[in-house]
N, C-alpha and C positions, 0 to 999 in steps of 0.2 A: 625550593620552589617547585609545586607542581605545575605540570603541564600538559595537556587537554588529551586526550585521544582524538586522534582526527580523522574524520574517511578520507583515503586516499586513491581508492580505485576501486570497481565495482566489476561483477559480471555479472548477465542477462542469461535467461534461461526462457527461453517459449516452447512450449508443451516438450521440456525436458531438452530438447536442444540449444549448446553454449552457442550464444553468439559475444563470444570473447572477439576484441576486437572491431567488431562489427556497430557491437551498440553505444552510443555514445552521450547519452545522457537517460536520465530516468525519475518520475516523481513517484513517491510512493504518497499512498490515500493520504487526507487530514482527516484525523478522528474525531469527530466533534458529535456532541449531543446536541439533540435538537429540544428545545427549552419549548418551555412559554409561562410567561410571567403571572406571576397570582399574587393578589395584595387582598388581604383578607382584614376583616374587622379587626384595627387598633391595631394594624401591623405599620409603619411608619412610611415603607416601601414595597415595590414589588420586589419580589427572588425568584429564580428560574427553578420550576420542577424539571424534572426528566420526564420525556411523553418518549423517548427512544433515540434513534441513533441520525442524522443527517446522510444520505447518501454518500457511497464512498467509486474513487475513480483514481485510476492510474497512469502513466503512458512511461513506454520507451519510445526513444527515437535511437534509431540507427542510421549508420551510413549510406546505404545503399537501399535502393526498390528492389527486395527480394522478392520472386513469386509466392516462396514460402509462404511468407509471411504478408504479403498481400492477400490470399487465401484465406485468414484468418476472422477477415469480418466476420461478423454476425454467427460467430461458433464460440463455445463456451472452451475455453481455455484456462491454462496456467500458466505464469508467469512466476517467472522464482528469482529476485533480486540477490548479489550476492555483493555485500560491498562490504570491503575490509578497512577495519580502522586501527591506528598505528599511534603509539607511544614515542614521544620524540625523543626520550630520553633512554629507553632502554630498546627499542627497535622491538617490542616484543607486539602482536598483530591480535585482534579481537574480531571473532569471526560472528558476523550479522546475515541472520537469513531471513529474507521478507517473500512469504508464501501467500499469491496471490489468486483466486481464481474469479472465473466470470467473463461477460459476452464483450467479445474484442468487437468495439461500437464506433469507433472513426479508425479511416486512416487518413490521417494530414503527409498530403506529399511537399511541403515546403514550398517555396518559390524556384521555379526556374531561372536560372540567372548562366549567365555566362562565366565560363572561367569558375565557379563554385561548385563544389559536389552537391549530390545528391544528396536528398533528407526522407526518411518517414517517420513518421509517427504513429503510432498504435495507441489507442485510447482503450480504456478495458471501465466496463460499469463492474467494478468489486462487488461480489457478492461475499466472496470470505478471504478473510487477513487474517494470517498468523506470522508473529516479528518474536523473531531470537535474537538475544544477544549472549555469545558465549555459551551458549547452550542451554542458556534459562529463555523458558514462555514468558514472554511480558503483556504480550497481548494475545487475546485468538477472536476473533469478532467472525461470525456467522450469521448474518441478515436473514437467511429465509429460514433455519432453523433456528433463528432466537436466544443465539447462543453469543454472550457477550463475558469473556475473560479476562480481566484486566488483572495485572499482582499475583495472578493464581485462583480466582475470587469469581464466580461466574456469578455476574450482578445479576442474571435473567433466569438463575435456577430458580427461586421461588415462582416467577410469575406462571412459567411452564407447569410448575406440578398444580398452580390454583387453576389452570385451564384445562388441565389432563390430558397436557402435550407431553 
């Protein structure tokens, strides 16, 4: 019986600085293309074209209100996700890097509460994602240069060389 890889623990990287320990949870982007439906003569239904990609966004939350990283608004950044995922059966570990950059656009300071720690949140508008796993590209997605890599496969090279980008 197989059994799954699983993430087990993650570190946080903001403009190259570890906050091991520090940061405490983390979303990376949802990929999604942005459709829109076309039902053409004697087609039975609509089907989603590709018109492009949906915006992409991300945040860590850490423990504490660092000034660091309060500093960060509205300055174009990177973030570099590091979360390791673990085979239960033989202990052996698969290393995942999520390469993110773009304008750090909220910070949420959580609820003040008594007796609870501190919280921030950093919100990032993703302008480029690139995800390894194991050392293979799986994705590299680049919004403002039109560079979209899925598989190794860059689906927006054609449209580039028909624009004479």
């Amino acid at each position: 019986m197989a059994l799954p890889r699983v993430i087990k623990n993650f570190n946080a990287f903001v403009d190259g600085i570890s906050y091991f320990g520090l940061a405490t949870e983390a979303k990376l982007p949802a990929v999604k293309l942005q459709t829109e439906a076309h039902r053409g003569a004697g087609m039975d239904g609509p089907v989603g074209i590709d018109v492009g990609m949906e915006g992409l966004s991300a945040e860590i939350s850490f423990a504490e209100w660092s000034p660091a990283l309060l500093k960060k608004l509205g300055r174009q950044e990177r973030f570099v996700l590091r979360p390791g995922m673990q085979n239960a059966s033989d202990w052996s570990a698969t290393t995942v890097i999520a390469t993110l950059s773009g304008l750090v656009s909220a910070n949420d300071y959580g609820d003040l509460k008594p007796g609870t720690g501190s919280t921030l949140k950093l919100t990032m508008d993703v302008r480029a994602y690139k995800l390894e796993i194991d050392g293979e590209t799986v994705l590299e997605i680049d919004l403002v240069n039109a560079i979209r890599r899925i598989g190794g496969t860059d689906q927006l090279a054609e449209m580039r060389r028909a624009m004479g980008f």
